[in-house]
N, CA, C and O of each residue as an XYZ file, in Angstrom:
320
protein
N       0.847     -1.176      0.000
C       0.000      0.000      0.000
C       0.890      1.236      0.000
O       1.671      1.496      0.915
N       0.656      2.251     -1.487
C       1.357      3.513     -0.723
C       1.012      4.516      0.438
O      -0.174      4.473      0.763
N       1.642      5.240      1.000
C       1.671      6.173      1.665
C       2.487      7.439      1.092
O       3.450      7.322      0.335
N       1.992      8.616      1.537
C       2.738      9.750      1.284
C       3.346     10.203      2.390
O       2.832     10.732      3.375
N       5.418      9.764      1.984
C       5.933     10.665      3.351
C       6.624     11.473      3.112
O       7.697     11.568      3.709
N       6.223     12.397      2.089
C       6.291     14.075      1.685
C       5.821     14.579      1.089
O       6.036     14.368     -0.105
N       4.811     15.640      1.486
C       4.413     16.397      0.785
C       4.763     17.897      0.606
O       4.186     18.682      1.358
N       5.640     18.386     -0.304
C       6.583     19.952     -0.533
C       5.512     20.066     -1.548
O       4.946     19.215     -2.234
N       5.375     21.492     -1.445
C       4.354     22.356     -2.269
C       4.684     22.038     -3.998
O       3.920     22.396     -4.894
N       5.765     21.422     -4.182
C       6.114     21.418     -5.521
C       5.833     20.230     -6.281
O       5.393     20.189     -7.430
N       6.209     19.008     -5.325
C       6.269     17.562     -5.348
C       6.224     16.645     -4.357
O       6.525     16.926     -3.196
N       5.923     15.717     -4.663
C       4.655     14.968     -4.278
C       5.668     13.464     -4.044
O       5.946     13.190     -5.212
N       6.216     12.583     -3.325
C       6.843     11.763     -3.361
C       5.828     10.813     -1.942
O       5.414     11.077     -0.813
N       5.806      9.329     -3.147
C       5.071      8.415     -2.369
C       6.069      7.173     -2.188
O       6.908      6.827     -3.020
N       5.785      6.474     -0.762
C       6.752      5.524     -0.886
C       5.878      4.123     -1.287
O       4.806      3.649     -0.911
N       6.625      3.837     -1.979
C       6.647      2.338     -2.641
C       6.559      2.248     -3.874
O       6.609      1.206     -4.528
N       6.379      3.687     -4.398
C       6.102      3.697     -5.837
C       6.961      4.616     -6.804
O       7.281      5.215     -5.778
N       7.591      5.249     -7.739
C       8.358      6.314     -8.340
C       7.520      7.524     -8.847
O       7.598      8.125     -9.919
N       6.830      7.683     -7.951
C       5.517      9.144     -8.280
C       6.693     10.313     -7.840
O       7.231     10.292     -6.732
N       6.927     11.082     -8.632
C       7.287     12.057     -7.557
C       7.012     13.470     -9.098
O       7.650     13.533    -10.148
N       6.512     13.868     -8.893
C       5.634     15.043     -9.920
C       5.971     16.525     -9.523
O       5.758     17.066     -8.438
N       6.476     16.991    -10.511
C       6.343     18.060     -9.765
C       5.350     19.201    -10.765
O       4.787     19.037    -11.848
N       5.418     20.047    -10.107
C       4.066     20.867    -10.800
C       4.195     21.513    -12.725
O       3.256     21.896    -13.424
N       5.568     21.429    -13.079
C       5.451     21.411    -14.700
C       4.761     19.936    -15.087
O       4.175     19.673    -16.137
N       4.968     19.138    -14.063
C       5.019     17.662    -15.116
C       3.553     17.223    -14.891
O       3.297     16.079    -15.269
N       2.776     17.776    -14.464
C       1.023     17.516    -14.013
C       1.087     18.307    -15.239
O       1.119     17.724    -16.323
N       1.115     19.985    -15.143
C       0.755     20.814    -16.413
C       0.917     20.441    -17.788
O       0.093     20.733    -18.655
N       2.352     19.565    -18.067
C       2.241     19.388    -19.243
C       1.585     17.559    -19.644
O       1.558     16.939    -20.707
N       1.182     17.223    -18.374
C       0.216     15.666    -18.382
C      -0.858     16.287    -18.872
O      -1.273     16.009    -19.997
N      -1.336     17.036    -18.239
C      -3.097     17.654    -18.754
C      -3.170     18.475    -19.962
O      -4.335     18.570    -20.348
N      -2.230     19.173    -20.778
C      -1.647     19.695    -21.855
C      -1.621     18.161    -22.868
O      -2.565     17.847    -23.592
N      -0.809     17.638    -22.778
C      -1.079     16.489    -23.773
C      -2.338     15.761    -23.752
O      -2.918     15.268    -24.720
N      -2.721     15.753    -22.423
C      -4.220     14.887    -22.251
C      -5.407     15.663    -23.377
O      -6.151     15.111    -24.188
N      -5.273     16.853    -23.121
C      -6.216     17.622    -23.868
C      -5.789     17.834    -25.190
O      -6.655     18.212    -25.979
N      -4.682     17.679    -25.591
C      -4.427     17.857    -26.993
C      -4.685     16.347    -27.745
O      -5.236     16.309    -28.845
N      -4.248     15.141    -27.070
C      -5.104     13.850    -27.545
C      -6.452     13.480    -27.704
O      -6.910     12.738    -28.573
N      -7.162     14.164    -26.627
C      -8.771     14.030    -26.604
C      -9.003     14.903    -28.384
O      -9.445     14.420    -29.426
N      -8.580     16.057    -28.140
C      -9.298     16.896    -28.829
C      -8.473     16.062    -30.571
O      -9.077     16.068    -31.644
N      -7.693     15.725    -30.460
C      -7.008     15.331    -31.421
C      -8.235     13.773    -32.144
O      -8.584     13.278    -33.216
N      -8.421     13.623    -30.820
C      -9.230     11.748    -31.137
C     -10.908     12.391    -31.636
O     -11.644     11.607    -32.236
N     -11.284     13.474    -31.413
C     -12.485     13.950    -31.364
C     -12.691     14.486    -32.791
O     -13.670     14.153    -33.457
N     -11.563     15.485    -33.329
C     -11.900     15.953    -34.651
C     -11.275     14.825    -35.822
O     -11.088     15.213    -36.975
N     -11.022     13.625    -35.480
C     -10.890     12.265    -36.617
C     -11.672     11.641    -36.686
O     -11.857     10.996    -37.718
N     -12.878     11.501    -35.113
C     -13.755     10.726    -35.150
C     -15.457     11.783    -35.723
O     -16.632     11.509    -35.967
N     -14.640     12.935    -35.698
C     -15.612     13.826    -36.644
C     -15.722     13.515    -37.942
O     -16.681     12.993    -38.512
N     -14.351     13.977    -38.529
C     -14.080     13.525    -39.721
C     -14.396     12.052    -40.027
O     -15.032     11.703    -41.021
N     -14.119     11.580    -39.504
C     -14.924      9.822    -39.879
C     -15.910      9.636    -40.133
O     -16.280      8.917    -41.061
N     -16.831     10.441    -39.116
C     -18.163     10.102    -39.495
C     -18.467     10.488    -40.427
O     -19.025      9.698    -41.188
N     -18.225     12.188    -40.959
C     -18.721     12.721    -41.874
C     -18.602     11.926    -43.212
O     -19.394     12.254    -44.096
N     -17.758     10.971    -43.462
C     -17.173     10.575    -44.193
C     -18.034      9.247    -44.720
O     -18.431      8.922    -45.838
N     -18.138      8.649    -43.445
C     -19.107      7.428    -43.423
C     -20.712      7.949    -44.026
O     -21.495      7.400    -44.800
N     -20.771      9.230    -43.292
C     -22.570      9.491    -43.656
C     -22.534     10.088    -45.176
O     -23.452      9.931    -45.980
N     -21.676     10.592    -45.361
C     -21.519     10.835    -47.012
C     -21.507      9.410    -48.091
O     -22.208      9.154    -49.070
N     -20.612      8.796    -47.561
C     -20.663      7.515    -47.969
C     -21.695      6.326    -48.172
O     -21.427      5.325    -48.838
N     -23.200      6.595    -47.366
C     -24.243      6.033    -47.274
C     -25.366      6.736    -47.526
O     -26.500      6.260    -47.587
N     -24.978      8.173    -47.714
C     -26.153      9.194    -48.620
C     -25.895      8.345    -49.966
O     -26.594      7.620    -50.674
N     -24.545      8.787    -49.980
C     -24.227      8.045    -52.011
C     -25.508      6.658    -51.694
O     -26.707      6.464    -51.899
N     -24.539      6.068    -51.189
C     -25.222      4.805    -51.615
C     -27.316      4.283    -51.279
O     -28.155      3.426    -51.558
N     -27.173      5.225    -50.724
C     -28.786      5.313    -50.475
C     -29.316      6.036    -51.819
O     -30.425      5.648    -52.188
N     -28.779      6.890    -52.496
C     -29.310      7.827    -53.324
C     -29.268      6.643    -54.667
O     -30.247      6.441    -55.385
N     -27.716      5.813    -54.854
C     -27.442      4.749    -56.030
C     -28.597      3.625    -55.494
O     -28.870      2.787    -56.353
N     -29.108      3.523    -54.579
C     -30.227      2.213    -54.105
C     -31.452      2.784    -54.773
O     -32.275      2.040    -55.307
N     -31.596      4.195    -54.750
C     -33.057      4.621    -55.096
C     -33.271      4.913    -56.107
O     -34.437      5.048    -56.477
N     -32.010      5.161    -57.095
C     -32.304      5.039    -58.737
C     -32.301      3.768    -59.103
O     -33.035      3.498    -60.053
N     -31.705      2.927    -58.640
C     -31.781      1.336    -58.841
C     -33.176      1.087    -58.753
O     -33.600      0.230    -59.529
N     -34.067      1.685    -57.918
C     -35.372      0.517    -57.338
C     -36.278      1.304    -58.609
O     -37.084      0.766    -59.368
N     -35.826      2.875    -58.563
C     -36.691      3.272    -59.730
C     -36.941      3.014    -61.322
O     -37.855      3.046    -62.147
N     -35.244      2.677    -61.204
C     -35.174      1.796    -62.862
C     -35.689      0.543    -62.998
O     -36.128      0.250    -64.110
N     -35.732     -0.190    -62.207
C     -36.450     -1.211    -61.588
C     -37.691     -1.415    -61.696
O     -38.287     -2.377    -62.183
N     -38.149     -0.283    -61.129
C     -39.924     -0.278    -60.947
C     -40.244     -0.151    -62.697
O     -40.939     -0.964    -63.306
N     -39.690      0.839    -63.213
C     -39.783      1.478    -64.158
C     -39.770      0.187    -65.959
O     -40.388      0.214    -67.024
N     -38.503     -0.904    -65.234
C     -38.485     -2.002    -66.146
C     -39.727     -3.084    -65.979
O     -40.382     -3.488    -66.939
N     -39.945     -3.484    -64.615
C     -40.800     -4.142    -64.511
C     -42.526     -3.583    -64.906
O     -43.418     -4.342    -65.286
N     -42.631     -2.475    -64.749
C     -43.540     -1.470    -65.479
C     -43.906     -1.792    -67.063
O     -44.956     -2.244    -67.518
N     -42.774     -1.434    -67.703
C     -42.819     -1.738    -69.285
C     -43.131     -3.128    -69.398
O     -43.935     -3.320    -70.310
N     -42.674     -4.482    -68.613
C     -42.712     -5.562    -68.783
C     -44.464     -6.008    -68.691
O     -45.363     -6.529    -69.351
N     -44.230     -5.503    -67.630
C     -46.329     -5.896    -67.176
C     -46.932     -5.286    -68.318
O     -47.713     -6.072    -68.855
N     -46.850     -3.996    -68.983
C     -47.308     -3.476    -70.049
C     -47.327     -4.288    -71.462
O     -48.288     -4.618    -72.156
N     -46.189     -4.457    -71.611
C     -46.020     -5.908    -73.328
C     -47.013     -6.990    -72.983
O     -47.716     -7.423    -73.896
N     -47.139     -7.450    -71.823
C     -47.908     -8.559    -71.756
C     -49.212     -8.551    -71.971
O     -49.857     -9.596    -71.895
């Protein structure tokens, strides 16, 4: 189990473990933390947009299909 047997306003040293932080190295932990989030957030933007573009197309190529479709089977019922 750790314990903390110092705590200095700067850094933080626990025994049993190699924590010892001092106050740049939190700032630039939460500095990268936030530049990865935000980094993972505008790809998984871009992804999607990408995906829903990608299934407009293909919803739009499904609905001229069903109409040429309707449209053949139409003429067919008609000859008969």
């Amino acid at each position: 189990m750790a314990r903390i047997i110092s705590a200095a306003s700067r850094t933080v040293r626990v025994e049993g473990t190699m924590l010892a932080m001092t106050t740049w190295d939190v700032v630039l932990l939460a500095v990268a933390g936030y530049f990865a989030v935000t980094t993972l957030v505008r790809l998984m933007k871009v992804r999607r947009d990408q995906l829903m573009a990608q299934l407009r197309e293909d919803f739009d190529h499904e609905q001229v299909r069903l109409a040429h479709e309707k449209k053949k089977r139409k003429r067919k019922e008609a000859k008969e």
